[in-house]
Backbone bond lengths (Angstrom), bond angles and torsions (degrees), N, CA, C in turn:
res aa  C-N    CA-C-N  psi(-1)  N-CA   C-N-CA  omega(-1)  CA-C   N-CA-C  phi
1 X - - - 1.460 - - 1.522 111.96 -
2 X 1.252 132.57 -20.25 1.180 143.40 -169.10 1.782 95.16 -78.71
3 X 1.336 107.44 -58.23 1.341 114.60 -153.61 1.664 105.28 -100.69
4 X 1.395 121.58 36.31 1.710 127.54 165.93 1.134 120.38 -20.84
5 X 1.532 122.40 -27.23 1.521 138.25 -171.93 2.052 95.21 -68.30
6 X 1.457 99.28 -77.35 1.073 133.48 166.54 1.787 98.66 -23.12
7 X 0.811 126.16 -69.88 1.971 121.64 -164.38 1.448 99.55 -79.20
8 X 2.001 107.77 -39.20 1.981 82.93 -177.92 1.141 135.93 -59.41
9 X 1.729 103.02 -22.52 1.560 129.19 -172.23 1.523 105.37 -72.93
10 X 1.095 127.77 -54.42 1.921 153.54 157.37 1.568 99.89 -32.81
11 X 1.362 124.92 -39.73 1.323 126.76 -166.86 1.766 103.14 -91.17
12 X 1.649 89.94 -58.44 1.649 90.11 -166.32 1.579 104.10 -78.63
13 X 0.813 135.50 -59.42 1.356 112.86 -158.04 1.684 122.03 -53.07
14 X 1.474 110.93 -16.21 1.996 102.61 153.70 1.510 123.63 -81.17
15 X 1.325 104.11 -4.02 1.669 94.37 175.43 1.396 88.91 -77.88
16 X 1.584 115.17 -62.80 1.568 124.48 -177.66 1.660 108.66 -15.30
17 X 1.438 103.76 -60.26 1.462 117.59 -174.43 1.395 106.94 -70.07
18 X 0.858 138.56 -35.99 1.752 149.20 162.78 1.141 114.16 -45.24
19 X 1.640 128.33 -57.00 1.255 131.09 176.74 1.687 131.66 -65.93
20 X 1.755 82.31 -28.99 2.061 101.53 170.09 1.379 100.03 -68.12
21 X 1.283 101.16 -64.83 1.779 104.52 -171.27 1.576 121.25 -35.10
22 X 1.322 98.84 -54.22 1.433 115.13 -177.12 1.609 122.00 -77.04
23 X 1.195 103.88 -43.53 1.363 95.02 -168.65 1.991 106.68 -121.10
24 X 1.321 100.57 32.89 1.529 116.41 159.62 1.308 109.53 -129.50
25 X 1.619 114.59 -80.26 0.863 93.24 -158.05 1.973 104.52 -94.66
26 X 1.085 107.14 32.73 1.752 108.54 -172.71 1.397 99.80 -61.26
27 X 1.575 117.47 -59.76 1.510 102.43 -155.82 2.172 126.44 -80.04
28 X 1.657 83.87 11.37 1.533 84.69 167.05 1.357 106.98 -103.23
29 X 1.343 123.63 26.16 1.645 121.22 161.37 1.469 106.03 -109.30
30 X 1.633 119.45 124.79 1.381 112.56 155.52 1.247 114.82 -109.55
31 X 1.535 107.75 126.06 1.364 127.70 -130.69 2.252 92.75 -128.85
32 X 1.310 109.44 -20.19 1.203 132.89 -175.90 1.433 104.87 82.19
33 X 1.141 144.49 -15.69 1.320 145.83 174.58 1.846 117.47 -99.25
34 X 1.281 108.27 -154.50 1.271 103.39 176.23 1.876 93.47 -110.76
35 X 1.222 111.32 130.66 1.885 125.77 -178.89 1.740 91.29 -21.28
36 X 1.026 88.40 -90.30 1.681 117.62 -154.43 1.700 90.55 -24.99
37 X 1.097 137.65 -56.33 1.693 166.12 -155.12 1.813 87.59 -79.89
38 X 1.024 136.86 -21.54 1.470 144.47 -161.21 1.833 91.62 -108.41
39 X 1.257 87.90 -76.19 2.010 99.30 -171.31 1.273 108.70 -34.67
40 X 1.653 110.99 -72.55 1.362 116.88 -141.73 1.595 111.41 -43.68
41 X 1.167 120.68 -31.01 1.403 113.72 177.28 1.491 112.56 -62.80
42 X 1.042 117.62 -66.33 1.473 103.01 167.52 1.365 122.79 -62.47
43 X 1.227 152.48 -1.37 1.328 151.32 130.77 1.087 109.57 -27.33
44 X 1.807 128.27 -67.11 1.241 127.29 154.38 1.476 134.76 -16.17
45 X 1.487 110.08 -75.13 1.375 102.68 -178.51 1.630 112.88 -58.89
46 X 1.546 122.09 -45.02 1.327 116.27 164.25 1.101 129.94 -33.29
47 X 1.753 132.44 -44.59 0.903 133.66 146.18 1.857 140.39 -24.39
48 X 1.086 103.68 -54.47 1.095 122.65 145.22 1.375 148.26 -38.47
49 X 1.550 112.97 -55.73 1.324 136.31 159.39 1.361 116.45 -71.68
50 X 1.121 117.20 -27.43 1.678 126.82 172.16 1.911 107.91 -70.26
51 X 0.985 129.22 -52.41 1.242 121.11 -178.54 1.351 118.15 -79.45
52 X 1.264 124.27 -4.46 1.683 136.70 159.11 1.570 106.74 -27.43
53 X 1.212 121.20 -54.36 1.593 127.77 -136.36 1.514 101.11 -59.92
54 X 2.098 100.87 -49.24 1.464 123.09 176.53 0.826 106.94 -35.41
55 X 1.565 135.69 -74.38 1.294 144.18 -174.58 1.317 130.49 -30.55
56 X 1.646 109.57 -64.11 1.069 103.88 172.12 1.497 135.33 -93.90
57 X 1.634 115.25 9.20 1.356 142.51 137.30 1.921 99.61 -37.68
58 X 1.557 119.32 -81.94 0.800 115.73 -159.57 1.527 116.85 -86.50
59 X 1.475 117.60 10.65 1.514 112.83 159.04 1.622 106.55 -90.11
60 X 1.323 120.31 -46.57 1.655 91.19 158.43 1.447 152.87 -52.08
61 X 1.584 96.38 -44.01 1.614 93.98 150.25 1.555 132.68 -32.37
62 X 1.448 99.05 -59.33 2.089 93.36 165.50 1.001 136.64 -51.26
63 X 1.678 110.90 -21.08 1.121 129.44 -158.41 1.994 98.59 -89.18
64 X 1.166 90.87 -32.57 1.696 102.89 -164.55 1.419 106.63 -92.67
65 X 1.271 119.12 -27.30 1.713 115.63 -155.71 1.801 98.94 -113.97
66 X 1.224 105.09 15.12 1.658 114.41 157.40 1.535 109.67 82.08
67 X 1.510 125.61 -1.63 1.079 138.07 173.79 1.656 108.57 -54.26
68 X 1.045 129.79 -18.50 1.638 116.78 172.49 1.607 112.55 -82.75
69 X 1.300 105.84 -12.15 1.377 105.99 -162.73 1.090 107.92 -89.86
70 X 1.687 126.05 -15.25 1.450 146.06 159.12 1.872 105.65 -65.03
71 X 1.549 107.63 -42.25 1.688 97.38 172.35 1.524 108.25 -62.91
72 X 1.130 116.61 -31.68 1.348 119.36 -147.22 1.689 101.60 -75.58
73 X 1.401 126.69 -17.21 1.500 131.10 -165.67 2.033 86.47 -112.73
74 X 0.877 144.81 22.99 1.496 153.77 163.11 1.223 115.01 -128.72
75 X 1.480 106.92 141.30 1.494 118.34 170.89 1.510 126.39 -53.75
76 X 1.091 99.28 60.65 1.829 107.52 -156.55 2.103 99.22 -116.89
77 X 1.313 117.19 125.27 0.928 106.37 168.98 1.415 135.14 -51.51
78 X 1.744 137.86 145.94 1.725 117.74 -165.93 1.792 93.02 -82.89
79 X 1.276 133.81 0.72 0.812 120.58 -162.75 1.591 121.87 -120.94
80 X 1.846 102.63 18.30 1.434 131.44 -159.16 1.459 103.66 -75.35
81 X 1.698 94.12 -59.24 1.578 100.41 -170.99 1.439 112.97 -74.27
82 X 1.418 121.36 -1.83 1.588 100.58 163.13 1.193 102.82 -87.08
83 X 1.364 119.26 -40.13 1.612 109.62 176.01 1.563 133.50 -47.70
84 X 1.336 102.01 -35.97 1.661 106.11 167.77 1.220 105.10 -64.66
85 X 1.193 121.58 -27.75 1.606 119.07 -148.87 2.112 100.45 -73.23
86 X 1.271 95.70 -62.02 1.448 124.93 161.34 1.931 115.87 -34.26
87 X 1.589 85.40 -61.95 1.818 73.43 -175.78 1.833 102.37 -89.98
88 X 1.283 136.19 14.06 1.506 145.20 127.91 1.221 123.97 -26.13
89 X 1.523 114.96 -62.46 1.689 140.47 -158.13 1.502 84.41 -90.46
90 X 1.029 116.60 -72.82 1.967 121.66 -166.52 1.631 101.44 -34.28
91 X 1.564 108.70 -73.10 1.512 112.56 -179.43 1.559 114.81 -53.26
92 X 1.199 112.04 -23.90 1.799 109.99 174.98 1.803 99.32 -85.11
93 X 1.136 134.62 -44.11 1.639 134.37 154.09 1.157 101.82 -28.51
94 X 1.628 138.69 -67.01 1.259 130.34 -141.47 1.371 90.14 -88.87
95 X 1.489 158.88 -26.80 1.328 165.09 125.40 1.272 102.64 -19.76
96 X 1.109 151.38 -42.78 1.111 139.55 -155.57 1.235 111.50 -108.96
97 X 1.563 125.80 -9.99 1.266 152.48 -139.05 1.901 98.18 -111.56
98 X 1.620 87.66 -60.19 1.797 110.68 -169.44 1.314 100.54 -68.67
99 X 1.910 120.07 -35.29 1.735 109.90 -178.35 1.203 112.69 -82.68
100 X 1.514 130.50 0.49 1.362 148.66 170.45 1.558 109.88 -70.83
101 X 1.293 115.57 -49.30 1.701 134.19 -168.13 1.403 93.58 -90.65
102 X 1.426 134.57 -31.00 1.269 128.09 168.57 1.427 129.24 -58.01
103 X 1.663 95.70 -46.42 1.738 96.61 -178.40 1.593 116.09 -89.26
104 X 1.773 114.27 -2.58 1.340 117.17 178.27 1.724 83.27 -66.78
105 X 1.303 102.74 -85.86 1.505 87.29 -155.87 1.550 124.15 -59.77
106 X 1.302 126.91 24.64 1.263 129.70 149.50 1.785 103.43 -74.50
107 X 0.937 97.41 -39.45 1.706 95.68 -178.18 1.663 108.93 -84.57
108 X 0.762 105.55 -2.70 1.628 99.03 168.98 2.188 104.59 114.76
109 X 0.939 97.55 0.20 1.757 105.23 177.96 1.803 95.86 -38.16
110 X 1.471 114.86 123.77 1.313 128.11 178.18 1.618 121.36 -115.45
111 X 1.531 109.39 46.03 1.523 101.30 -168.61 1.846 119.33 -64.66
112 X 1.527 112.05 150.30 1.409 104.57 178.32 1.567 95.18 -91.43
113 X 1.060 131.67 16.61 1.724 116.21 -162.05 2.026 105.58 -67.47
114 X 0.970 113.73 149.49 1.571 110.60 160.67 1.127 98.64 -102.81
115 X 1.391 107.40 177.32 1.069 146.40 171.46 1.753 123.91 -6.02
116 X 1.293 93.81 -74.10 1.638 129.39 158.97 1.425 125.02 -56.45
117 X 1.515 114.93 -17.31 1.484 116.52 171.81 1.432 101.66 -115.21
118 X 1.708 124.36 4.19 1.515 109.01 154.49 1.228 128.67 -91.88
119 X 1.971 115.59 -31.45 1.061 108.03 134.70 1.559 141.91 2.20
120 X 1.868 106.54 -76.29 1.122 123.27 -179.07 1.438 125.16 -70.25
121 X 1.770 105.07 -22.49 1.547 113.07 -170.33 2.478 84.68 -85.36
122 X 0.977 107.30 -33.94 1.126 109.91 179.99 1.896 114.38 -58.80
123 X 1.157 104.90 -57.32 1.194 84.77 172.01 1.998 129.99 -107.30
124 X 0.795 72.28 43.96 1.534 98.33 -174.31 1.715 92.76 -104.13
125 X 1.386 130.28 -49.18 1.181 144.75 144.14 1.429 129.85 -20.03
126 X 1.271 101.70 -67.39 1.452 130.41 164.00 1.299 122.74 -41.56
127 X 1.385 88.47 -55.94 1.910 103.82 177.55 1.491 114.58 -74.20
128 X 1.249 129.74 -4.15 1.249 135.52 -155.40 1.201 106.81 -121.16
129 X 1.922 110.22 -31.08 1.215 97.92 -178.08 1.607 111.51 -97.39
130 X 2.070 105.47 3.54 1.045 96.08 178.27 1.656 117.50 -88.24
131 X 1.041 117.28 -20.20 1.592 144.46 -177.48 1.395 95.36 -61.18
132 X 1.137 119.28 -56.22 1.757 114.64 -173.21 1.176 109.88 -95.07
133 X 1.525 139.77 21.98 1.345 143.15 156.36 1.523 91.11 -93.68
134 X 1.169 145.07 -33.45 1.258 138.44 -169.12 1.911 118.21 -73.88
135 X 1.746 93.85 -32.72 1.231 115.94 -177.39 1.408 101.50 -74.04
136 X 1.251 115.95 -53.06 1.450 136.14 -177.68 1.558 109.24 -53.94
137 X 1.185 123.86 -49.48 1.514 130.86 168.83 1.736 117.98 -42.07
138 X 1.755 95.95 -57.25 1.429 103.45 179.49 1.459 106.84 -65.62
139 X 1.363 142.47 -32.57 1.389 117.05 -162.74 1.389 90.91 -81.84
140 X 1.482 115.79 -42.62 1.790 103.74 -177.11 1.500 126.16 -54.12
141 X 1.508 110.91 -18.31 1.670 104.73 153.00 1.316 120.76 -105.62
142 X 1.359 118.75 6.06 2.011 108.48 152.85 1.144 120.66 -103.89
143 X 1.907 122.39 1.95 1.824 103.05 139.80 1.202 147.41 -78.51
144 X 1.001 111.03 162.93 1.429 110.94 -171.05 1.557 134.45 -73.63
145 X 1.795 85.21 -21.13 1.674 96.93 -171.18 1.619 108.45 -145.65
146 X 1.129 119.46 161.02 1.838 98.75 176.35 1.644 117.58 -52.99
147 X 1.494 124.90 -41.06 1.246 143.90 -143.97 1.501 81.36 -81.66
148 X 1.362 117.27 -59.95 1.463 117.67 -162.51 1.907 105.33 -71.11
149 X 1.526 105.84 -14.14 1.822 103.41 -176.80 1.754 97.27 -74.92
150 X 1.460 110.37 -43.20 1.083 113.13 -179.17 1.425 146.44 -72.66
151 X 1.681 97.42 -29.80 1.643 97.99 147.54 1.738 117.28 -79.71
152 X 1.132 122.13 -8.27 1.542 113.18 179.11 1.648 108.43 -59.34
153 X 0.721 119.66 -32.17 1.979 128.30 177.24 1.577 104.98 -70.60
154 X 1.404 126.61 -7.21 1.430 123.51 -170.97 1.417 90.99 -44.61
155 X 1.218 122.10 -92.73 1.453 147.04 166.82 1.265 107.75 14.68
156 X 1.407 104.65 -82.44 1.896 114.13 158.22 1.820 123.00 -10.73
157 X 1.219 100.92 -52.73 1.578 135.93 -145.95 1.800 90.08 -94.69
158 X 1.497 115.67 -48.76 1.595 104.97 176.31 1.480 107.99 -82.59
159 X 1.247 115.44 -43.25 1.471 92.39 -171.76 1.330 139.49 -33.96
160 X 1.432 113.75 -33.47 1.600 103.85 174.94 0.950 116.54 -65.27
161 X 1.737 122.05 -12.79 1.916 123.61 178.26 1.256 94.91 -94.94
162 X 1.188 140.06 44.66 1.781 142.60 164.35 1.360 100.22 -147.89
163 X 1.397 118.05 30.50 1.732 116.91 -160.89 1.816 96.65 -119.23
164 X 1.379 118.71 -164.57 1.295 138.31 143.09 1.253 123.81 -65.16
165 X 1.599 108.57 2.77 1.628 100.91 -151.58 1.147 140.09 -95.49
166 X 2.299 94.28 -1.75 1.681 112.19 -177.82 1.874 82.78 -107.65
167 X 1.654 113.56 -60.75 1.466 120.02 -171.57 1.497 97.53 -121.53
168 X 1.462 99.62 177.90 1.622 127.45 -165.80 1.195 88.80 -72.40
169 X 1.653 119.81 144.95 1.492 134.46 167.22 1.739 108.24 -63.41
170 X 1.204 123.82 -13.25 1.110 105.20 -142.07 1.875 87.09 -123.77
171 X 1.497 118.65 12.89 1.432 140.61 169.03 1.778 101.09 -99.60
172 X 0.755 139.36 -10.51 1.668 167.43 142.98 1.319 106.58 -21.50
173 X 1.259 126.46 127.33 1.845 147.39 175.07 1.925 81.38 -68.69
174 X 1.629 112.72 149.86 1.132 118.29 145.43 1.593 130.38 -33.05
175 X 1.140 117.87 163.29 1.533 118.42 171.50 2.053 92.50 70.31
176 X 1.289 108.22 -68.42 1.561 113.91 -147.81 2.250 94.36 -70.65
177 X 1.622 88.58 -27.55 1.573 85.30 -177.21 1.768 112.97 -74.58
178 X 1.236 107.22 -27.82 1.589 106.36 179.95 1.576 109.73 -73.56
179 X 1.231 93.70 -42.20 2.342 81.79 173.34 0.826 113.58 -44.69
180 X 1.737 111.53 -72.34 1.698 125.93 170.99 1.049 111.93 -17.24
181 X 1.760 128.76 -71.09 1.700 118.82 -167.91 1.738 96.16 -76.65
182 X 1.459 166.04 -37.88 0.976 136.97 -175.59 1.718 108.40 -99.99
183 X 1.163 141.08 2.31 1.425 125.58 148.08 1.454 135.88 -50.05
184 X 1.207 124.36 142.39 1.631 114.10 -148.18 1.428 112.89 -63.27
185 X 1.666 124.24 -36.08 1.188 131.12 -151.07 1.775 97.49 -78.98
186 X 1.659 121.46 -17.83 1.277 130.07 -168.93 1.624 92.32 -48.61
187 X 1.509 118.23 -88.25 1.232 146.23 -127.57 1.931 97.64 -83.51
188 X 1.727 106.63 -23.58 1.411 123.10 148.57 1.982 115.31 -31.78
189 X 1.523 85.54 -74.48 0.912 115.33 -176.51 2.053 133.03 -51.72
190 X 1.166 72.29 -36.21 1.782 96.98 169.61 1.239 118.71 -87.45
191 X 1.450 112.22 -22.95 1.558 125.80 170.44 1.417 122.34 -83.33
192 X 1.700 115.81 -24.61 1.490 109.22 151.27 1.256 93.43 -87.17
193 X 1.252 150.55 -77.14 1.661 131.07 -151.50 2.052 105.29 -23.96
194 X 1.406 96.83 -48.88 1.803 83.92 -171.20 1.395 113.68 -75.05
195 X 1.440 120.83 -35.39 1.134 124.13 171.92 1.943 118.19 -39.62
196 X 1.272 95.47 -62.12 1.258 111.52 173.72 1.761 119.60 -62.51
197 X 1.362 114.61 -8.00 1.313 105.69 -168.36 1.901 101.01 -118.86
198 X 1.970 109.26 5.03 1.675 97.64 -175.47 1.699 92.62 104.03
199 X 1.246 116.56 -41.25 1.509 79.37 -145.75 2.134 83.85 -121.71
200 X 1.031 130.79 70.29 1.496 124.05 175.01 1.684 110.19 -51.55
201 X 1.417 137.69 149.57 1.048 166.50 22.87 1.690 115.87 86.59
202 X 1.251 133.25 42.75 1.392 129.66 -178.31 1.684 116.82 -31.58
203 X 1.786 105.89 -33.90 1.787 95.69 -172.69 1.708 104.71 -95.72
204 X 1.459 111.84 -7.65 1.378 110.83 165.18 1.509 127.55 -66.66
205 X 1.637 106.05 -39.40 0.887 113.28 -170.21 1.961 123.42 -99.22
206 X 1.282 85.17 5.78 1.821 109.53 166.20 1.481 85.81 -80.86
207 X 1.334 114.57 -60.23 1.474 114.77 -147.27 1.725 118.52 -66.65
208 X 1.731 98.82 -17.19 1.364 123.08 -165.42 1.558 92.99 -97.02
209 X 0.814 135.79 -11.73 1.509 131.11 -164.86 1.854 114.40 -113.20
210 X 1.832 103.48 -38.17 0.880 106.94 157.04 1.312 126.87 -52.35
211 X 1.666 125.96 -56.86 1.255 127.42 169.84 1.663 112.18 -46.09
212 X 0.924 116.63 -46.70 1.507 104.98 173.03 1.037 151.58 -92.09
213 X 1.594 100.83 7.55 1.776 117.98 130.37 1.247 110.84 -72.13
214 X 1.299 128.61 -78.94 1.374 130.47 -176.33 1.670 105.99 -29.65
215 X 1.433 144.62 -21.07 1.276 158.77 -175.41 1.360 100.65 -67.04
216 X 1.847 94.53 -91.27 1.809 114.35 165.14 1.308 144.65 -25.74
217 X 1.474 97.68 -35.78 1.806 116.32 172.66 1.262 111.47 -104.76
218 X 1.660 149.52 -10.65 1.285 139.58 140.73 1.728 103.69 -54.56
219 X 1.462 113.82 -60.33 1.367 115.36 -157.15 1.718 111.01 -66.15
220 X 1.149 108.72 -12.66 1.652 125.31 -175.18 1.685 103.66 -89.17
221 X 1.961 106.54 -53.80 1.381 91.57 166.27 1.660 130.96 -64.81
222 X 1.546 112.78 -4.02 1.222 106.58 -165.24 1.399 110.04 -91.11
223 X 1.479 103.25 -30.58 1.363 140.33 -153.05 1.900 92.68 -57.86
224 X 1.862 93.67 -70.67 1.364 106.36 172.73 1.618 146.75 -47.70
225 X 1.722 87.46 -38.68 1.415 108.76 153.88 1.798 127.13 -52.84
226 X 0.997 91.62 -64.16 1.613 85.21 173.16 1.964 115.34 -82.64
227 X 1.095 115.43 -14.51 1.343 103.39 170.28 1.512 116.82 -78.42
228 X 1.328 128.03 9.15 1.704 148.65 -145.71 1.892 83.15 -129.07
229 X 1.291 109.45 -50.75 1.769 114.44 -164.54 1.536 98.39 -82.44
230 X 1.602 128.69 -22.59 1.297 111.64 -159.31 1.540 83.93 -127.00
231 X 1.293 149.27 5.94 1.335 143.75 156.18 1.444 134.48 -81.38
């Protein structure tokens, strides 16, 4: 609530990207479905990866402008302000997530999922946006400067445009199609597409879940590590 700037920017710029995708350049992809019914899953994770930058912008800032050293003389856990920091980014994910699923089906988004596969597209979400708030935490305490915390997430921020998430991996130039199918956000990505379409994917969604533990628990050990070296 403080930082309104911060969530409209997190919000709008994937509809922004939603509306290009779809209604420019959508109909030179044949995708076998209808676009919009194709995207939105990767809209999602983009979503996600797009509001990263804030985060770890503003976990260096604390880090730099002496504000821990004020936790540090209060009964305040050492391990609070990454935690706010984390469940910050997640709840701005799940905002950014819901105005994503809002304007698909303003545009016509037709998922078959029940009940039980929104559930799953839900926390599949959850888990993803908590895994990369963790990742996101650690680079914002191993840069050096805000500018440099905030481009460190670039990476973050392209992957879904090296993903499944506009066209099929497998419509892909050499070299660029093999990242695509083993980069983490792929098999993510394929795991809401089935979710959302009726019919989910059991080895996608091993594969999608693993990565986002394997995400959460590097970015948690890293997180701690350097907040232990710079506290």
């Amino acid at each position: 609530m403080r930082n309104p700037t911060t969530v409209f920017n997190a919000v709008l710029f994937p509809i922004v990207m939603m509306l290009m995708f779809v209604k420019v350049f959508g109909g030179a992809f044949s995708v076998g479905d209808d676009y919009i019914d194709y995207a939105t899953p990767g809209l999602l994770v983009m979503a996600i990866s797009y509001g990263l930058g804030a985060t770890s912008a503003a976990v260096n800032d604390d880090m730099t402008k002496g504000i821990i050293n004020r936790f540090k003389t209060m009964d305040v856990s050492r391990g609070a302000m990454m935690t706010g920091h984390v469940v910050v980014t997640t709840v701005r994910c799940l905002v950014a997530c819901a105005a994503i699923v809002a304007v698909a089906f303003a545009m016509g988004f037709d998922p078959a999922a029940s009940a039980l596969d929104w559930l799953g597209v839900l926390g599949l979400v959850l888990l993803l946006s908590f895994s990369t708030s963790w990742l996101t935490v650690a680079l914002g305490l191993a840069a050096k400067s805000v500018e440099s915390a905030g481009f460190a997430t670039v990476p973050l921020i392209m992957l879904p445009f090296l993903s499944s998430a506009f066209v099929p991996a497998d419509t892909m130039g050499a070299g660029v199609r093999q990242f695509a199918e083993y980069q983490p956000f792929t098999p993510i990505i394929e795991t809401l597409r089935g979710l959302l379409a009726g019919n989910p994917s059991s080895g996608d969604a091993i594969t999608a879940l693993a990565w986002c533990v394997g995400l959460a628990l590097v970015g948690y050990l890293w997180a701690v590590s350097s907040f232990k070296k710079r506290a």
